[in-house]
C-alpha positions in Angstrom: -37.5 7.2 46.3 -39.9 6.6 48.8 -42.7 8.9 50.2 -40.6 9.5 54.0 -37.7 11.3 51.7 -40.5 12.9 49.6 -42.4 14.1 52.7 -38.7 15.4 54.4 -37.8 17.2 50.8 -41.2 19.2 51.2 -40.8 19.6 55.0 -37.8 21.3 54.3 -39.6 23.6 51.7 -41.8 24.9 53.8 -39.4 25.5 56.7 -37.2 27.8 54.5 -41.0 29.8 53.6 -41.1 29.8 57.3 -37.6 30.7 58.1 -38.0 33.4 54.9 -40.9 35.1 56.4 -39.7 35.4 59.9 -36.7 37.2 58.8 -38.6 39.1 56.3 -36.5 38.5 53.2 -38.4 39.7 50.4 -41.1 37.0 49.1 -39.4 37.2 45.5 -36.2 35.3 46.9 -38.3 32.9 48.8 -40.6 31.7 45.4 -37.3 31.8 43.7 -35.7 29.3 46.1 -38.6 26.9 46.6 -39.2 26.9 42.8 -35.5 26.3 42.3 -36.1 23.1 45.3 -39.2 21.9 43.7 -37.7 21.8 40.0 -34.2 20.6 41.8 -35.9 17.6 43.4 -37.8 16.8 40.6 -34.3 16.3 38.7 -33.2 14.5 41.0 -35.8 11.9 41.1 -35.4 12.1 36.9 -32.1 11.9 36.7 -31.5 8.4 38.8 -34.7 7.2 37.1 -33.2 7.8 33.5 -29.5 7.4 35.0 -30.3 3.5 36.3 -31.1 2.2 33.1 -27.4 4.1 32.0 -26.0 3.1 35.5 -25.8 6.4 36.6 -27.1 7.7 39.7 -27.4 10.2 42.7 -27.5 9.1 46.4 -30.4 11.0 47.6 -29.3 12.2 50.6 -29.5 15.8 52.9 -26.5 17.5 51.4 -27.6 16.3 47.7 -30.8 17.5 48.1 -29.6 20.8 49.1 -27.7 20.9 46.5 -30.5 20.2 43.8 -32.8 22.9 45.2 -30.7 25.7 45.9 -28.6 25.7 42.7 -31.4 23.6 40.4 -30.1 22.3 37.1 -26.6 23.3 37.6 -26.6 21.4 40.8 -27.7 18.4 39.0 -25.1 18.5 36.5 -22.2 19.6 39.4 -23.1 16.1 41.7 -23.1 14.1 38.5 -19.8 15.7 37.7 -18.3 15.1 42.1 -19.6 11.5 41.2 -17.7 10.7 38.1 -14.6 12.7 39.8 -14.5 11.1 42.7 
């Protein structure tokens, strides 16, 4: 993962704070989502470190990393479940 994907990832955090704010959702559902894209990113990056040496692995991509933050763990486990599907 290099630091341009990193730096895009938290980018995009920071525009849904922005986004959040300007149509005054409460701030309990913004922390909630940015802690959810924070800890969903950071699986991410854990999961293809620990899945290459298993040869398993996530593209890391947009829609994957929407994916990761907005539904966390579970979103983790549902892309590594599309992958062995498809």
């Amino acid at each position: 993962m290099d630091i341009t994907t990193l730096l895009a990832f938290l980018f995009g955090l920071f525009l849904l704070y922005i986004i959040g704010i300007l149509l005054v959702i409460p701030i309990k559902l913004i922390i909630k989502l940015i802690v959810n894209g924070v800890i969903g990113g950071f699986l991410l990056l854990i999961a293809n470190f620990i899945g290459g040496f298993m040869g398993l692995s996530i593209n890391i991509n947009p829609i994957t990393a929407l994916v990761a933050g907005f539904l966390g763990v579970p979103g983790i486990v549902l892309l590594f479940i599309i992958q062995k599907i498809l």
